[in-house]
DSSP file (Angstrom, degrees, kcal/mol; ACC not computed):
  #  RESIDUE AA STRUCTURE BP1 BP2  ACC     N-H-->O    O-->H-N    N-H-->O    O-->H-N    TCO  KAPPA ALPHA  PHI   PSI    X-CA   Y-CA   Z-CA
    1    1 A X    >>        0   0    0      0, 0.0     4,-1.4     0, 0.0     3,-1.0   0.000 360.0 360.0 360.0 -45.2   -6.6   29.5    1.5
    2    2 A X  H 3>  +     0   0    0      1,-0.3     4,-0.6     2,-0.2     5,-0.1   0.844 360.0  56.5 -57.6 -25.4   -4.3   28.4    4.0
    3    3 A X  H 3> S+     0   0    0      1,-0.2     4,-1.1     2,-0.2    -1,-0.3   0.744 105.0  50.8 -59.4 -30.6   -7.0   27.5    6.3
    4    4 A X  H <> S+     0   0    0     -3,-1.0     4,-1.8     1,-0.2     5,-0.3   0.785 109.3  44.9 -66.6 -30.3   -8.2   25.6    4.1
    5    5 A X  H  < S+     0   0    0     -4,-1.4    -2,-0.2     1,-0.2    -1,-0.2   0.516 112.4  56.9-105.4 -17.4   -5.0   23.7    3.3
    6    6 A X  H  X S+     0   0    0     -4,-0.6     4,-1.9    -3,-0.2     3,-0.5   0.887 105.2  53.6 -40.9 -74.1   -4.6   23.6    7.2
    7    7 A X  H >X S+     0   0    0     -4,-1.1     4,-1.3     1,-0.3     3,-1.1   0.948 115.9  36.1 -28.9 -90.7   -8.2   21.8    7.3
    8    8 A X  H 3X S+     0   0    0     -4,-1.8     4,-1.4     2,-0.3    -1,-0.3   0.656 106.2  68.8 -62.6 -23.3   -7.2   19.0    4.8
    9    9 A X  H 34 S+     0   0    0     -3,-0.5     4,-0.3    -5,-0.3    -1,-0.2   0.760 105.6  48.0 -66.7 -33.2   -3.4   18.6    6.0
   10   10 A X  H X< S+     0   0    0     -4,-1.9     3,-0.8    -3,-1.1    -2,-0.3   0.888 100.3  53.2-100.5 -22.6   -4.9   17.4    8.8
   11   11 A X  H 3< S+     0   0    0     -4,-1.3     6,-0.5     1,-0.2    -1,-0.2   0.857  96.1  85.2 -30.3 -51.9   -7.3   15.1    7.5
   12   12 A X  T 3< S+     0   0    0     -4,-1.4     2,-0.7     4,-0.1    -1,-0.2   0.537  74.9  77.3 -37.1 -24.7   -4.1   13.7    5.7
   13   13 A X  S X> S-     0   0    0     -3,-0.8     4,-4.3    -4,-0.3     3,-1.4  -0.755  74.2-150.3-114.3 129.3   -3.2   11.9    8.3
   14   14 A X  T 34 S+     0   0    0     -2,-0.7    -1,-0.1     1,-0.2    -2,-0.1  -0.015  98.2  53.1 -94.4  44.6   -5.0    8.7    9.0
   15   15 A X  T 34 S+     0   0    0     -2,-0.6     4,-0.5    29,-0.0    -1,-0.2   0.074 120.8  47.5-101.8 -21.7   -5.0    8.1   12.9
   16   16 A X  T X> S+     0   0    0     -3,-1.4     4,-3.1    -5,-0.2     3,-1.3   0.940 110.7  46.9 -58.5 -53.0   -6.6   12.1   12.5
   17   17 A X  H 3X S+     0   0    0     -4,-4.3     4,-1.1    -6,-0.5    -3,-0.2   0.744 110.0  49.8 -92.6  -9.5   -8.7   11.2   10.2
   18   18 A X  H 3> S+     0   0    0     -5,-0.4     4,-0.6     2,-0.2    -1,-0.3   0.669 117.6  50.4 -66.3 -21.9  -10.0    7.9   12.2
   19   19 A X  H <4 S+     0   0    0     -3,-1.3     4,-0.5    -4,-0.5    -2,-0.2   0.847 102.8  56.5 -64.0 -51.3  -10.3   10.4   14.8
   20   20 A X  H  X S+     0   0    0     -4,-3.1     4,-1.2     1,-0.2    50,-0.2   0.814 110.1  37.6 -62.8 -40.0  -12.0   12.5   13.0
   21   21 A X  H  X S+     0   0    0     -4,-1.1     4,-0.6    -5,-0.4    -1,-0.2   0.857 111.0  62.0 -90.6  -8.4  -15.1   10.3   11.9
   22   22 A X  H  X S+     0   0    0     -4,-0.6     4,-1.2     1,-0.2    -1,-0.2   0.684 108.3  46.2 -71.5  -9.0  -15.2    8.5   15.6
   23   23 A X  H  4 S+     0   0    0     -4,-0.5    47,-0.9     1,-0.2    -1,-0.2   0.669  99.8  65.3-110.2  -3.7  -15.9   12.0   16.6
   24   24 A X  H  < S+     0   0    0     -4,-1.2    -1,-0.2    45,-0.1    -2,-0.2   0.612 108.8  49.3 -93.3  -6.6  -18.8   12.8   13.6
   25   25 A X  H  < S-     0   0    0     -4,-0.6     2,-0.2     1,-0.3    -2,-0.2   0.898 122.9 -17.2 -61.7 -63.2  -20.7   10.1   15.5
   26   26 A X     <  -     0   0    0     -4,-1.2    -1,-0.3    42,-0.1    44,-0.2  -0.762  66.1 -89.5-130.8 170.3  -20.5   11.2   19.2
   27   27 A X        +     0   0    0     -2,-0.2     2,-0.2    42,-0.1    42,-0.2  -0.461  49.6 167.5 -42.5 135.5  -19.2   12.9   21.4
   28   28 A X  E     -A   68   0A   0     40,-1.2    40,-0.5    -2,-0.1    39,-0.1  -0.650  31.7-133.0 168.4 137.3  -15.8   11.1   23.5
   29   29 A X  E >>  -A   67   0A   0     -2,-0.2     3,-1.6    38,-0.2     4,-1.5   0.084  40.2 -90.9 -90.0 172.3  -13.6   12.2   25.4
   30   30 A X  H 3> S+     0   0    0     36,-1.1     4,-2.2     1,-0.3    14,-0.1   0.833 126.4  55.2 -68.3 -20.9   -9.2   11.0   24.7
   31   31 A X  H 34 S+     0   0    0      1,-0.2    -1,-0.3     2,-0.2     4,-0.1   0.736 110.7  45.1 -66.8 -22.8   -9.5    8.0   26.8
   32   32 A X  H X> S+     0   0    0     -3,-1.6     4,-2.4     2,-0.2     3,-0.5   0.828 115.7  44.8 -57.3 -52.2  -12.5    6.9   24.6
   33   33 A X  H 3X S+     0   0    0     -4,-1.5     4,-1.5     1,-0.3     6,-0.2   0.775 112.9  52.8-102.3 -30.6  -10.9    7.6   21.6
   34   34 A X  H 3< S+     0   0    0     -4,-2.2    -1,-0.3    -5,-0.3     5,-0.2   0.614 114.9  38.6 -87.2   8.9   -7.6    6.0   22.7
   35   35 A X  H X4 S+     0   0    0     -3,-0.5     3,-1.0     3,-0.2    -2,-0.3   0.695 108.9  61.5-110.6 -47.9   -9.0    2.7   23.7
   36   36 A X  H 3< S+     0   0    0     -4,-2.4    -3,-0.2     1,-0.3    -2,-0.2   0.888 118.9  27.1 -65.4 -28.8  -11.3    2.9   20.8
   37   37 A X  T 3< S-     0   0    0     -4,-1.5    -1,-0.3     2,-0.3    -2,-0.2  -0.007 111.2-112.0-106.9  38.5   -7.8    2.9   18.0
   38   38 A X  S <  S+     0   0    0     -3,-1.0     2,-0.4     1,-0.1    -3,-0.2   0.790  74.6 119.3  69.3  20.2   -5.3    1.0   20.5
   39   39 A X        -     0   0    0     -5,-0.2    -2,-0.3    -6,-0.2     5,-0.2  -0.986  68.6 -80.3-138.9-173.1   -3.0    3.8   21.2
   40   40 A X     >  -     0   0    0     -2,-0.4     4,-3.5     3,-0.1     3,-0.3   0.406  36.3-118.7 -93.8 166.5   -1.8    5.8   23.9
   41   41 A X  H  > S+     0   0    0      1,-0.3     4,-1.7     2,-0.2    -1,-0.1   0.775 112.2  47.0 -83.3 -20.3   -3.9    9.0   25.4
   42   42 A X  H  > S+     0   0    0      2,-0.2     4,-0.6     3,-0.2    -1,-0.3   0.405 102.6  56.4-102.0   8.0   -1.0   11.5   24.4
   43   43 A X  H >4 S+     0   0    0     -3,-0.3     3,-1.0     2,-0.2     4,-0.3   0.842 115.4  38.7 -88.1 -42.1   -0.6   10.2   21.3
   44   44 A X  H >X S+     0   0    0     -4,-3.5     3,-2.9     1,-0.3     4,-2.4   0.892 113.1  58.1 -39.6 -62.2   -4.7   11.2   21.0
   45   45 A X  H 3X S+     0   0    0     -4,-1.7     4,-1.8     1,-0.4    -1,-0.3   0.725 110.4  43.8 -33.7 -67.2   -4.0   14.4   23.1
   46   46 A X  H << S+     0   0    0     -3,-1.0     4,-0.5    -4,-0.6    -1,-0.4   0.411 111.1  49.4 -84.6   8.0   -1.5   15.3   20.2
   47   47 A X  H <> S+     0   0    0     -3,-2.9     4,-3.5    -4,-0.3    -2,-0.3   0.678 109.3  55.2-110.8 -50.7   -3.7   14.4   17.2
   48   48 A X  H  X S+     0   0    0     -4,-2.4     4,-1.6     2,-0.2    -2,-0.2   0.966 103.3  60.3 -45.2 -62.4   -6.7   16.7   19.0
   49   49 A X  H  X S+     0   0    0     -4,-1.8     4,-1.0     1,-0.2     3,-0.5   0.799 105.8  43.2 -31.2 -57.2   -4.1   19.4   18.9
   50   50 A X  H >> S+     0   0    0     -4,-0.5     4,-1.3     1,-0.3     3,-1.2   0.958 118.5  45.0 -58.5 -68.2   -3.9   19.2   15.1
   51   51 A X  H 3< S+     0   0    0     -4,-3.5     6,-1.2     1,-0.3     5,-0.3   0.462 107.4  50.7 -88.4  14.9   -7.2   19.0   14.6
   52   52 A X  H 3< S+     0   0    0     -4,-1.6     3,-0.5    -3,-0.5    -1,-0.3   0.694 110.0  57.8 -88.9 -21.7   -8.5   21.6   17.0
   53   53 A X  H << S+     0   0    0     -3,-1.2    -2,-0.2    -4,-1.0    -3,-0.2   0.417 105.1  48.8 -77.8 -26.3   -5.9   24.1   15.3
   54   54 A X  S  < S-     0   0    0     -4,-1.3    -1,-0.3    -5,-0.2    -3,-0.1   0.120 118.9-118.4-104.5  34.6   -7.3   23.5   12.0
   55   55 A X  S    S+     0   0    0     -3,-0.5    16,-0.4    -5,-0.2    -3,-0.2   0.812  74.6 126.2  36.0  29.1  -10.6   24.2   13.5
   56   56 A X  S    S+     0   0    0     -5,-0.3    15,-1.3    -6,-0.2    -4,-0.2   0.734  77.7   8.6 -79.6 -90.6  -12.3   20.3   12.8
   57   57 A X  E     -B   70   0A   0     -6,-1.2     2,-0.6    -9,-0.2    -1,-0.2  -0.392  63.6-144.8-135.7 167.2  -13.2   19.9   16.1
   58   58 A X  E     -B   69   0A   0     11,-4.3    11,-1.4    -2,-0.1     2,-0.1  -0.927  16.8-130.0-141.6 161.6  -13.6   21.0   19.8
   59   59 A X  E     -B   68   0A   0     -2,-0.6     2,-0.4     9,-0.2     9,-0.2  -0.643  15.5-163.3 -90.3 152.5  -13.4   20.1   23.1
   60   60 A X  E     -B   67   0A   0      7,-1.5     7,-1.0    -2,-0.1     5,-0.1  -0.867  27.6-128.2-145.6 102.6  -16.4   20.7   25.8
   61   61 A X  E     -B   66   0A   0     -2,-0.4     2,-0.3     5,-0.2     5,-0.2  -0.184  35.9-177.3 -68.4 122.6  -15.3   20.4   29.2
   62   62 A X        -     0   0    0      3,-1.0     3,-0.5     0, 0.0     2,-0.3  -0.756  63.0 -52.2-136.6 100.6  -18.3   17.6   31.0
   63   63 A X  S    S-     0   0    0     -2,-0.3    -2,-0.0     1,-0.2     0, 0.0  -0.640 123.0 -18.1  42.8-118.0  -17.9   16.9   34.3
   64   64 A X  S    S+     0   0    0     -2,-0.3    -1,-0.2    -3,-0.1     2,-0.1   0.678 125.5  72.7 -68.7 -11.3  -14.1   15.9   34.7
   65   65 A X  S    S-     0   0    0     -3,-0.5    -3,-1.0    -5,-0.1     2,-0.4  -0.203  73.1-135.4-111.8 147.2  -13.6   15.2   31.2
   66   66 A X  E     - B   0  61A   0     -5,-0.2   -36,-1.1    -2,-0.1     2,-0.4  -0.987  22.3-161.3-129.0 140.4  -13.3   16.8   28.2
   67   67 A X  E     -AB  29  60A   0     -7,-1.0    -7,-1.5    -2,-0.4     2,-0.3  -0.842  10.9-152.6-108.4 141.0  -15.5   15.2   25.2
   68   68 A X  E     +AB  28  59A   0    -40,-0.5   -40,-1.2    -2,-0.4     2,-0.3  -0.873  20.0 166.7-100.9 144.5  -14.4   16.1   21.8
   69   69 A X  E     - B   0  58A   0    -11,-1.4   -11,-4.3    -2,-0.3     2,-0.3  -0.985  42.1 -81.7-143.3-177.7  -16.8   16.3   18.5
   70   70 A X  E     - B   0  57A   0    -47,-0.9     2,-0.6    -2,-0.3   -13,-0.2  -0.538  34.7-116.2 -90.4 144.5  -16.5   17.7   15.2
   71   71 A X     >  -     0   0    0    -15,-1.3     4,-3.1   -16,-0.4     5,-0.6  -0.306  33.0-169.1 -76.5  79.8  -17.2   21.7   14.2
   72   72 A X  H  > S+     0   0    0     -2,-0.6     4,-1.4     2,-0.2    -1,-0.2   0.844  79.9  60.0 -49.9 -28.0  -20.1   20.7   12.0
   73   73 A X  H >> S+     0   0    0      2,-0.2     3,-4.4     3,-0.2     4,-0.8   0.976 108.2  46.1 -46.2-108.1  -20.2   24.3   10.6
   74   74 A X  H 3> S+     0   0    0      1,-0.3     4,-2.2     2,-0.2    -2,-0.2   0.558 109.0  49.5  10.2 -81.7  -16.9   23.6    9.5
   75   75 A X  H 3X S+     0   0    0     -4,-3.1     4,-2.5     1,-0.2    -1,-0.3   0.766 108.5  58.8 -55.5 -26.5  -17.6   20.1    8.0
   76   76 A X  H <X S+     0   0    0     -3,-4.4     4,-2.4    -4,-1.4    -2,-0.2   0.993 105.8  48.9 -60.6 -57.3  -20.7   22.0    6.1
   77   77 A X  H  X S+     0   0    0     -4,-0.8     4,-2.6     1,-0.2    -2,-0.2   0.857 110.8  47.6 -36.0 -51.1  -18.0   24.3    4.5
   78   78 A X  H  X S+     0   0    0     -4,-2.2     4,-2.4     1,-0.2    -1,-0.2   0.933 114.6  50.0 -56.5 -43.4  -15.6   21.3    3.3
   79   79 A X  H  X S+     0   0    0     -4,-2.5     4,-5.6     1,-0.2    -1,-0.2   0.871 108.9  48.6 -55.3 -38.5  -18.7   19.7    1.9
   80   80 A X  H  X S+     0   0    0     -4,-2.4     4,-0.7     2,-0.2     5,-0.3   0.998 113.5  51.0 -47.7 -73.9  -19.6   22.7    0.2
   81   81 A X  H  X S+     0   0    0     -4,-2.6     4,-1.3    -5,-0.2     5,-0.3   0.892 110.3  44.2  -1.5-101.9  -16.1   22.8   -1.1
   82   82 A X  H >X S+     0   0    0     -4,-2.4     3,-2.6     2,-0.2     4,-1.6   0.896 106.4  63.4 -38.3 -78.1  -15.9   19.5   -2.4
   83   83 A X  H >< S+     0   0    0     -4,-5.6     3,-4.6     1,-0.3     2,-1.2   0.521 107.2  44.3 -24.2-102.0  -19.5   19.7   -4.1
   84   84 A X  H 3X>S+     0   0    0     -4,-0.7     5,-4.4     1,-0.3     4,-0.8   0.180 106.9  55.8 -38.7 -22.1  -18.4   22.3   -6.3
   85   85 A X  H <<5S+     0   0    0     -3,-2.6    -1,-0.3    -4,-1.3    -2,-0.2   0.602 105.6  52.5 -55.7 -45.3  -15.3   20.7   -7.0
   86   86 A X  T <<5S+     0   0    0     -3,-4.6    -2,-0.3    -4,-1.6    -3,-0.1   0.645 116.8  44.9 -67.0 -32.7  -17.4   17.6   -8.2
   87   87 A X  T  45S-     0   0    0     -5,-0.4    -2,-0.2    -4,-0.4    -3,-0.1   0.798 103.6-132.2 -92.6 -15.6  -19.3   20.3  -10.4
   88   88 A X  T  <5S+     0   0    0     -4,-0.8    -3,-0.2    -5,-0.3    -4,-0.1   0.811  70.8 121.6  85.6  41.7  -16.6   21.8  -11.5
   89   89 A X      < +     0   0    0     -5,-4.4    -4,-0.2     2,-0.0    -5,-0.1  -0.226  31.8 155.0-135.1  46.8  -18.1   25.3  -10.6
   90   90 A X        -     0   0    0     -6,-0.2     2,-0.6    -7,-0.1    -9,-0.0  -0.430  42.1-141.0 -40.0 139.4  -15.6   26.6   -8.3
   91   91 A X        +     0   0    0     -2,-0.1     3,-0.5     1,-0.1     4,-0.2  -0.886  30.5 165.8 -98.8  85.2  -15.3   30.3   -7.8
   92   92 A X    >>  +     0   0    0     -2,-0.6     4,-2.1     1,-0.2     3,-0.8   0.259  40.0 119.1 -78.7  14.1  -11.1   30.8   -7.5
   93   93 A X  H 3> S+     0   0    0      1,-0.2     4,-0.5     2,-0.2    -1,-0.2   0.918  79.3  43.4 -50.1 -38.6  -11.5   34.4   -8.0
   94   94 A X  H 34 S+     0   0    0     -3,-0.5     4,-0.5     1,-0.2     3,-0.4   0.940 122.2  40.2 -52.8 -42.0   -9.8   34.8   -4.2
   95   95 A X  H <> S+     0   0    0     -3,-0.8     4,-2.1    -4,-0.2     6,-0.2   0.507  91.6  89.3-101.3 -13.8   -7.0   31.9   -5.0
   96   96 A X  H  X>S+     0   0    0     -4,-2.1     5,-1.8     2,-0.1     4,-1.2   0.936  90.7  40.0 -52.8 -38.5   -6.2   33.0   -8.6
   97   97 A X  H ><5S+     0   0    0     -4,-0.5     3,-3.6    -3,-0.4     6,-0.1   0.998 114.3  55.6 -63.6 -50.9   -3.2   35.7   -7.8
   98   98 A X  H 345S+     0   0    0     -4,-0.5    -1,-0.2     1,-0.4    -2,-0.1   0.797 115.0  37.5 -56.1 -35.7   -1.9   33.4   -5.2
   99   99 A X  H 3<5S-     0   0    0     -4,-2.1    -1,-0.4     1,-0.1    -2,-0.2   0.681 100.8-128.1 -90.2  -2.2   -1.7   30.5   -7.9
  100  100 A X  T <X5 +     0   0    0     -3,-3.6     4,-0.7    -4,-1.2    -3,-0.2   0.779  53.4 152.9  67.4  34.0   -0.6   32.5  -10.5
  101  101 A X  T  4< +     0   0    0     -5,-1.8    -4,-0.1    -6,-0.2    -5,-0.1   0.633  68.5  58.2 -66.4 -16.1   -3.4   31.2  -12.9
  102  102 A X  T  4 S+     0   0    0     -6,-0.4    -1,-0.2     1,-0.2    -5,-0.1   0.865 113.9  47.7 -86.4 -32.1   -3.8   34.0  -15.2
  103  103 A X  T  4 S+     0   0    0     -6,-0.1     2,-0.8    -3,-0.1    -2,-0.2   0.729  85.3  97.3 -62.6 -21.0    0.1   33.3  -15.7
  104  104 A X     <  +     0   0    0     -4,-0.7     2,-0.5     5,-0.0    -1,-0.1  -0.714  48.0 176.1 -83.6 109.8   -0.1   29.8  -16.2
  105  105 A X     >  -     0   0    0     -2,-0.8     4,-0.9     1,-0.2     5,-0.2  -0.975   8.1-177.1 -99.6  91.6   -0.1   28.9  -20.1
  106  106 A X  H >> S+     0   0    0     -2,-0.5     3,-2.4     2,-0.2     4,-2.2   0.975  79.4  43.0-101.7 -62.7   -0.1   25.4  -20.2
  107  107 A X  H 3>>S+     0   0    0      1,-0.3     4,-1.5     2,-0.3     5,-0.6   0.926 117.6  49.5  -5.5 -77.0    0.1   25.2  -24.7
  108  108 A X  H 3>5S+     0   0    0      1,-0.3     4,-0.8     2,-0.2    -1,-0.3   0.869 115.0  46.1 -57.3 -26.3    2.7   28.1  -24.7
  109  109 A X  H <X5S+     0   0    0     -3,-2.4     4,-0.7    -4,-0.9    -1,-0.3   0.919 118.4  37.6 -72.8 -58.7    4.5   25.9  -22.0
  110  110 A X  H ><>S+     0   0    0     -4,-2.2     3,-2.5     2,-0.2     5,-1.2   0.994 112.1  55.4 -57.3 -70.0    4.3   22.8  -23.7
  111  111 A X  H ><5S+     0   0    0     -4,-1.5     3,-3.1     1,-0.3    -2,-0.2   0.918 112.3  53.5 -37.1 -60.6    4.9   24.2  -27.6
  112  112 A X  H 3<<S+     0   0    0     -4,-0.8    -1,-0.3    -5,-0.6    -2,-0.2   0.761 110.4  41.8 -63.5 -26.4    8.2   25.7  -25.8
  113  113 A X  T <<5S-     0   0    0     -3,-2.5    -1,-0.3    -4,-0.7    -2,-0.2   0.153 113.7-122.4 -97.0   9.9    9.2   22.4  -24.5
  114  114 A X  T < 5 +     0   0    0     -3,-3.1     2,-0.4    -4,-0.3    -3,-0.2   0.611  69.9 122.3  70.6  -2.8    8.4   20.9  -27.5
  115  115 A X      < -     0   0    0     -5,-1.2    -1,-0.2    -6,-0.2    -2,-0.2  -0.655  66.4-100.8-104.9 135.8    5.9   18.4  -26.2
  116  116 A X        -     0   0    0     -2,-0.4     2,-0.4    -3,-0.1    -1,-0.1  -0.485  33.4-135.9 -65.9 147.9    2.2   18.1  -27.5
  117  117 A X        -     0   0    0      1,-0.1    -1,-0.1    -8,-0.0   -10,-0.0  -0.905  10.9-149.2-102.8 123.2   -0.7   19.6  -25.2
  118  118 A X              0   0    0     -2,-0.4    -1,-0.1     1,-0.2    -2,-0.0   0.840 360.0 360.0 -47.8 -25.1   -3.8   17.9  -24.5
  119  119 A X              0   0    0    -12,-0.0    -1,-0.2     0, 0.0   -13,-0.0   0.669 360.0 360.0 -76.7 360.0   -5.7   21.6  -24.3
């Protein structure tokens, strides 16, 4: 789960995540990418970081250069994700302890605070 939450943290940020869809067209290397949003090649250079550490994309050294694109493998998984999220047939069996869902009462929570529950 933290990978995941790795994954999407880094999307969160929207000079990443402009990064991120110039690089689900083509290939292009950080001088590309920094001339293509107007800033500097080590601000790209640190934005790549992020998102090669959450495994969105990778670099592939071509001629002097390194061109970056997005881990398409990867972007199938999120999609997957996300579908299932829209069908509202997630499996959380993995992510249940961690969230404490069998614990979570949200009526017994509410009645005790006095407040009506929608559930």
């Amino acid at each position: 789960m933290k990978k995941l939450i790795e994954k999407f943290k880094a999307l969160g940020d929207e000079t990443r995540f402009k990064i991120f869809l110039l690089l689900s067209e083509k290939q292009i290397c950080v001088k590309g990418l920094a001339n293509a949003l107007g800033i500097s090649e080590s601000a790209v250079s640190q934005h790549l970081k992020v998102l090669k550490k959450a495994d969105l994309v990778k670099g592939e050294k071509i001629g002097y250069f390194t061109h970056y694109k997005v881990q398409r493998t990867v972007l199938k998984e999120l999609e997957r994700l996300i579908g299932e999220l829209a069908k509202d047939t997630i499996n959380l069996e993995e992510t249940k302890t961690e969230l404490n869902v069998e614990k979570f009462d949200c009526k017994r929570i509410c009645e005790k605070q006095s407040k009506g529950c929608s559930e």
